[in-house]
C-alpha positions in Angstrom: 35.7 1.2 21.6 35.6 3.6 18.3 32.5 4.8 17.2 30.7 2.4 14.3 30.6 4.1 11.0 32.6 6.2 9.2 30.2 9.0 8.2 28.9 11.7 10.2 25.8 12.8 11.1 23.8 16.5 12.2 22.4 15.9 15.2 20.3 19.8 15.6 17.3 17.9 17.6 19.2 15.6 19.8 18.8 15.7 24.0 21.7 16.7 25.4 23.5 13.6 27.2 25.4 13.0 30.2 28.7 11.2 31.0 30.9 12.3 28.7 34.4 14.2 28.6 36.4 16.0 25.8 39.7 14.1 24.8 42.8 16.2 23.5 42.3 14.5 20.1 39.2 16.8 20.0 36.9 13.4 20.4 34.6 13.0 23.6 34.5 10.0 25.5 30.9 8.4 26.3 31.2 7.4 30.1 27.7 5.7 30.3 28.8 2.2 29.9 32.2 0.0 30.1 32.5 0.2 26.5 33.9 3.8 26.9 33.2 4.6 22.8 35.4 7.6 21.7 33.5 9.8 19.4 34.4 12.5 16.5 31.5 15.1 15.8 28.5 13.3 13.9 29.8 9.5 15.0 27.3 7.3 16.8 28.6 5.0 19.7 27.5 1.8 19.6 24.5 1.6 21.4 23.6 3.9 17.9 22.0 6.3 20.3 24.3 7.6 21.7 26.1 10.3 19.7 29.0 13.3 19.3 27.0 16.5 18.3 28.3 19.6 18.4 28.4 20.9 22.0 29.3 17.1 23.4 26.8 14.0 23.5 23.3 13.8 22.8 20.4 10.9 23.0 18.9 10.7 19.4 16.2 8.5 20.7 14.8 10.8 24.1 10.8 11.0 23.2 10.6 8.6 20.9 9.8 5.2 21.7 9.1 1.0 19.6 5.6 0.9 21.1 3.8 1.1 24.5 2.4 -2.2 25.9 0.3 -2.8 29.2 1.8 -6.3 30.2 1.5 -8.4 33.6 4.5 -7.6 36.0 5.4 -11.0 36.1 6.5 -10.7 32.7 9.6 -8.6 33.5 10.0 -10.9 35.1 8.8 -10.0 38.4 7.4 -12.8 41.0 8.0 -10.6 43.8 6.9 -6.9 43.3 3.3 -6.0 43.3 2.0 -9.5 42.1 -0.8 -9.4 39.2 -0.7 -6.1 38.9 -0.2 -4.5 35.1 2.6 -2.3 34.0 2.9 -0.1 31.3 5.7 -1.0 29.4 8.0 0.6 26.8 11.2 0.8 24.9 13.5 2.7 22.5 16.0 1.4 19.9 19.5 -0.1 20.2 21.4 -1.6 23.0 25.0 -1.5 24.3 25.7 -5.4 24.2 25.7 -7.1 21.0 24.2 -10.6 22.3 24.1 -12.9 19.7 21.0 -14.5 21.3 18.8 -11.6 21.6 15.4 -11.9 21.7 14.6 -8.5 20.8 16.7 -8.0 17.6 14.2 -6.0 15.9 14.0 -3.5 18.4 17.7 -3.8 20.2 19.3 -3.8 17.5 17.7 -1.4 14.6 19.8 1.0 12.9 16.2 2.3 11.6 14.4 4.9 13.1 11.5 4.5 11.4 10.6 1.7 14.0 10.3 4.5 16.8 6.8 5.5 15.8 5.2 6.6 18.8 6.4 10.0 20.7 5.9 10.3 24.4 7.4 13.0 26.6 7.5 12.1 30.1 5.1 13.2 31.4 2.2 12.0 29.0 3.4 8.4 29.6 2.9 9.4 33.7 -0.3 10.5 32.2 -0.9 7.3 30.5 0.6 4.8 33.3 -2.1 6.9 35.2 -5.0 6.8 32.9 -4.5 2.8 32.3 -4.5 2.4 35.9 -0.7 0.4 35.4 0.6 0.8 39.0 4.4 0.9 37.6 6.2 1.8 34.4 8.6 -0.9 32.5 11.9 0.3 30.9 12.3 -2.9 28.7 12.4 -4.1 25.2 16.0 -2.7 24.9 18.2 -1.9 27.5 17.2 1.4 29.6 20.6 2.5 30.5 21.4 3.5 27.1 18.4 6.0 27.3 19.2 7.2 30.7 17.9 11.1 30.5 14.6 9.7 29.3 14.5 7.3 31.4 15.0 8.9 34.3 12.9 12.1 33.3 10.0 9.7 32.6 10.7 7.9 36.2 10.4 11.4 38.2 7.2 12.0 36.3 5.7 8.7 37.2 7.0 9.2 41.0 4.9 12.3 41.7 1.8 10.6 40.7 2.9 7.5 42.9 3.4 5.6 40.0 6.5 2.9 40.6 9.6 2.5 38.0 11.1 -1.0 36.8 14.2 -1.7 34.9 14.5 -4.4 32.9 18.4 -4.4 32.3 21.8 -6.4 31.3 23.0 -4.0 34.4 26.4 -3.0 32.2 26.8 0.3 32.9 29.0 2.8 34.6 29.2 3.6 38.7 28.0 7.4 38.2 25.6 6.7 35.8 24.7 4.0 37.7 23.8 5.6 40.7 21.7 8.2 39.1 19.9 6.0 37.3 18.6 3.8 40.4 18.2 6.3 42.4 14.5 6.3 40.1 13.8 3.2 40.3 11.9 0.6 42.9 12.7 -2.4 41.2 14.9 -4.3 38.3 15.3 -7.3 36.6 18.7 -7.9 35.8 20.1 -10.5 33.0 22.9 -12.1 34.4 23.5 -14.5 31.0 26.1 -16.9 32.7 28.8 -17.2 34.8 31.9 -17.0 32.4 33.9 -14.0 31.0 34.4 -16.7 27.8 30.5 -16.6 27.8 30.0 -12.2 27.7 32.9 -11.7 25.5 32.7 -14.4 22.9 28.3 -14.3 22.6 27.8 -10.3 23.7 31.2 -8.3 23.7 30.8 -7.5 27.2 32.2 -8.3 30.3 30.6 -10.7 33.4 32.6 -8.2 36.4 30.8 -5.6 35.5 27.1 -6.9 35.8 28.4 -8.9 39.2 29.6 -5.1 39.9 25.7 -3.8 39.7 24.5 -7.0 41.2 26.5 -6.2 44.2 25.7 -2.2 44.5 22.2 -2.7 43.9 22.2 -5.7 46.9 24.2 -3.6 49.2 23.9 0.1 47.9 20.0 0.3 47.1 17.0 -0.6 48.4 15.5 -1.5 44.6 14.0 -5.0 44.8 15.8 -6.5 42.0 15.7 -10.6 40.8 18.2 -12.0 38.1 16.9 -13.6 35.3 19.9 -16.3 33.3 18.6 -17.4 29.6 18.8 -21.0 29.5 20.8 -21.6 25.9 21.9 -25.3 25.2 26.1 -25.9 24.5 26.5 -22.3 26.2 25.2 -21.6 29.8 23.5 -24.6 30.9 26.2 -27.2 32.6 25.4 -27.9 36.0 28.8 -26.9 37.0 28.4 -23.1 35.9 24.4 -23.0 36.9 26.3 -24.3 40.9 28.7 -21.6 40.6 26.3 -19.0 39.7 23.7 -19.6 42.5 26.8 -20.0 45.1 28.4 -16.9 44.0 24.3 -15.3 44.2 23.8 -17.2 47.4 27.2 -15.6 49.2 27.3 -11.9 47.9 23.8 -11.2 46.9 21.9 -13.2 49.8 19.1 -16.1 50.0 16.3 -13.8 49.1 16.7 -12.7 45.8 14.8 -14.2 43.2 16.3 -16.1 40.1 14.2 -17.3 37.4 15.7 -19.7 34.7 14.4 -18.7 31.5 13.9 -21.1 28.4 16.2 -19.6 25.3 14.7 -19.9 21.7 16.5 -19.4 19.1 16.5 -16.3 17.2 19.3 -13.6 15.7 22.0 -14.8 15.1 21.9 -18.2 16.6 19.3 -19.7 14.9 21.3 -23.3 15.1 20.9 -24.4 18.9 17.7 -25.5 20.0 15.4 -24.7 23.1 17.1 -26.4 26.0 14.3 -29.1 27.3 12.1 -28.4 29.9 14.1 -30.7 32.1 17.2 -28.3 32.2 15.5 -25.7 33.5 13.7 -27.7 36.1 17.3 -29.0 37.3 18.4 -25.0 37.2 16.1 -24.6 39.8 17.0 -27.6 41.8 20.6 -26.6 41.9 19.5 -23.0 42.7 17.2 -24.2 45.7 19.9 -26.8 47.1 22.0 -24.1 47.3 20.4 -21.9 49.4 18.2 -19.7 46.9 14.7 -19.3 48.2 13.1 -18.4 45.8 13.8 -20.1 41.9 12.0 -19.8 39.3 11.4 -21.5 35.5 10.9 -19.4 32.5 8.9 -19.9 28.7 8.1 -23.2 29.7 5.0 -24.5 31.2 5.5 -25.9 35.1 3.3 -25.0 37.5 5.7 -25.8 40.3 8.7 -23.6 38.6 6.4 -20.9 38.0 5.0 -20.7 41.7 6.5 -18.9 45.0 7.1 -21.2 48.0 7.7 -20.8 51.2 11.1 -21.4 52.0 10.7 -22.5 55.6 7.5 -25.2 55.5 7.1 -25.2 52.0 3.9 -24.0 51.6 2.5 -23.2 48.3 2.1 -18.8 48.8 1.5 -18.1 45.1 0.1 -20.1 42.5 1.0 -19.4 39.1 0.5 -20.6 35.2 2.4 -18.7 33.3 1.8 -15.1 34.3 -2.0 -16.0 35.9 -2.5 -16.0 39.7 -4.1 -19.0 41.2 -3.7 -19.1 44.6 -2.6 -16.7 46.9 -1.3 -17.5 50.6 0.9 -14.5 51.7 -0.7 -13.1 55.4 -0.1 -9.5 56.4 0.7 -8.4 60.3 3.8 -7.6 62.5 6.4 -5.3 61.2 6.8 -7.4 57.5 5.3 -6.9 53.9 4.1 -10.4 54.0 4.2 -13.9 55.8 3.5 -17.0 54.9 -0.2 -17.9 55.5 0.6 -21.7 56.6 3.7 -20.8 59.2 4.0 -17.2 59.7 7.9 -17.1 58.3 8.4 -13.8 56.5 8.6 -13.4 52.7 10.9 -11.2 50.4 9.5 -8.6 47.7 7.4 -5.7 47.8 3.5 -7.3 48.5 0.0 -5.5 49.1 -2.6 -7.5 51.4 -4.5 -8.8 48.1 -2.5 -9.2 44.6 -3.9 -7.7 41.1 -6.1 -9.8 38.6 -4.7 -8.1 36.1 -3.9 -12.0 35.0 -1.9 -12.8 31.3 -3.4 -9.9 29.0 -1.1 -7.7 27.0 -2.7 -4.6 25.5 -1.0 -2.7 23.3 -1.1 1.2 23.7 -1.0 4.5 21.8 0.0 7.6 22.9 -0.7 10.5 20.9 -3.1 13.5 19.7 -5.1 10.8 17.5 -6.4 7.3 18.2 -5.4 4.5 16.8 -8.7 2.5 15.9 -5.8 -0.6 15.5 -5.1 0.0 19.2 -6.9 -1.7 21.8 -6.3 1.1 24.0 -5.8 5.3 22.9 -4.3 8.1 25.5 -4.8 11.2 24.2 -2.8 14.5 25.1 -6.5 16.3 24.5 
């Protein structure tokens, strides 16, 4: 992969990047992702923030961020991690998958950086995960990996104030990078988008081994709690031969315990001709998903109490109840040597739970973060 654009840039205020090496051509090679984009001096990869400055790559974006957002965890989504509890969430610009689906355009894929308005070092978003009382940061909107040194400089500054670290990812991205990168964070969301190389390369330029690759090293290599999340989009994704092949393939190398939540696609981007699939595709997603040994399946932008709610996989007792991202119920005992059990029968159940969940409930509160507040804001941190 070449760099996008012919003309070059000055990069004088850039962070210095990692994963790269110097070809004989005099180009450097980015090593953060699969894409592998070879880069004269002033060239932009194209994620668009990664880029060839004068002593080797930079990160045009580190500092800068689309907006902070206080959201429920289950958002990410996240059933399983800290349930009703609010995280502080926040992106920066571009993206190393060109998904024709996307449901972030504006933000994944701007070429404008006049939409990164708010600045943040690392440690004033600690400050403000902190301050907000968000008991975990979110690396969303756009993909994280492509903002690595940020990301992880913001992740040590939140883990010294106990503060947790969640990625919400496409999980394309490079073994070293890789393995600094999760090193900082407790727990992920990975898209896994469907089960066909067709699929990746046809609709995001990408390839399926290599998220199966992070699937598998985060299962086996980690102990992030992580769930997979697979956007529902009608004519693409959504046979019940490839949603069967995808939970068995989950089911085998992954385990029974890892959380897959079948989201509702809607259209946007560039594919503003399919439809939403009906609710009744997702609910048979999560049929095939259970039937094959996942425990715990989950249905997404649709409303279904059921599909929304945790169960316990042994007697079937309702643990959580859930409408969209509000708790209802809440039957998960603590004792023994386990994070949680189910209150009816005692079986033990996956994820990272406290004795009582967070009422933090379905409010999202947008942010600022800055010397001045925003009287637009529902919510100001202040450096003073």
């Amino acid at each position: 992969m070449t760099a996008i654009g012919a003309s070059q840039e000055t990069f004088g205020d850039a962070h210095p990047g990692r994963y790269w090496h110097a070809l004989e051509d005099g180009r450097i090679q980015c090593d953060l992702c699969p894409r592998y984009c070879k880069l004269r001096e002033g060239q932009r990869g194209l994620c668009f923030v990664r880029a060839a400055g004068p002593d080797g790559m930079v990160l045009t974006t580190y500092g800068r961020s689309s907006g902070f957002c206080i959201d429920p965890i289950e958002k990410k989504p996240l059933n399983h991690f800290l349930p009703g509890t609010p995280i502080l969430s926040f992106g920066t610009a571009g993206c190393n998958l060109t998904c024709k689906f996307c449901q972030n355009w504006n933000i994944s894929k701007a070429r404008e950086f006049d939409k990164l308005q708010d600045q943040a070092s690392p440690e004033l978003i600690a400050q403000a995960a902190a301050q907000t009382k968000c008991r975990s940061v979110a690396y969303t909107y756009n993909d994280p990996v492509i903002f690595l040194e940020y990301a992880v400089d913001t992740a040590r500054a939140c883990r010294e104030r106990g503060i947790k670290n969640v990625a919400v990812t496409a999980g394309y991205i490079c073994p070293d990078p890789r393995e600094e990168f999760y090193k900082w964070m407790d727990a992920a969301n990975v898209d896994l988008k469907a089960f066909t190389e067709k699929f990746y390369k046809e609709l995001c330029t990408s390839q399926l081994s290599k998220v199966l690759d992070t699937l598998k090293y985060l299962k086996h290599e980690t102990d992030v709690w992580f769930e997979i999340t697979d956007l529902i989009i009608p004519g693409e994704n959504d046979s019940e031969k490839e949603i069967d092949e995808m939970t068995k393939w989950v089911v085998k190398n992954l385990g029974e315990d890892v959380p897959m939540h079948f989201s509702a696609f809607h259209p946007d981007w560039k594919m503003m001709d399919k439809p939403r699939p009906p609710k009744s595709t997702l609910v048979r997603a999560r049929e095939i998903a259970r039937a094959n040994g996942v425990r715990y399946a989950y249905t997404g932008n649709v409303h279904n109490f059921d599909g929304h709610s945790t169960y316990c996989h042994n007697c079937d007792h309702r643990l959580v109840g859930r409408d969209w991202y509000e708790l209802s119920e809440w039957h998960i005992a603590f004792g023994g040597n386990y994070a949680g059990n189910c209150g009816n029968c005692g079986e033990p159940v996956a994820g990272v739970f406290e004795e009582k969940p967070g009422d933090w409930g379905r409010k999202r509160v947008p942010v600022r973060l800055g010397p001045r507040p925003d009287p637009n804001r529902m919510i100001s941190v202040s450096t003073a």
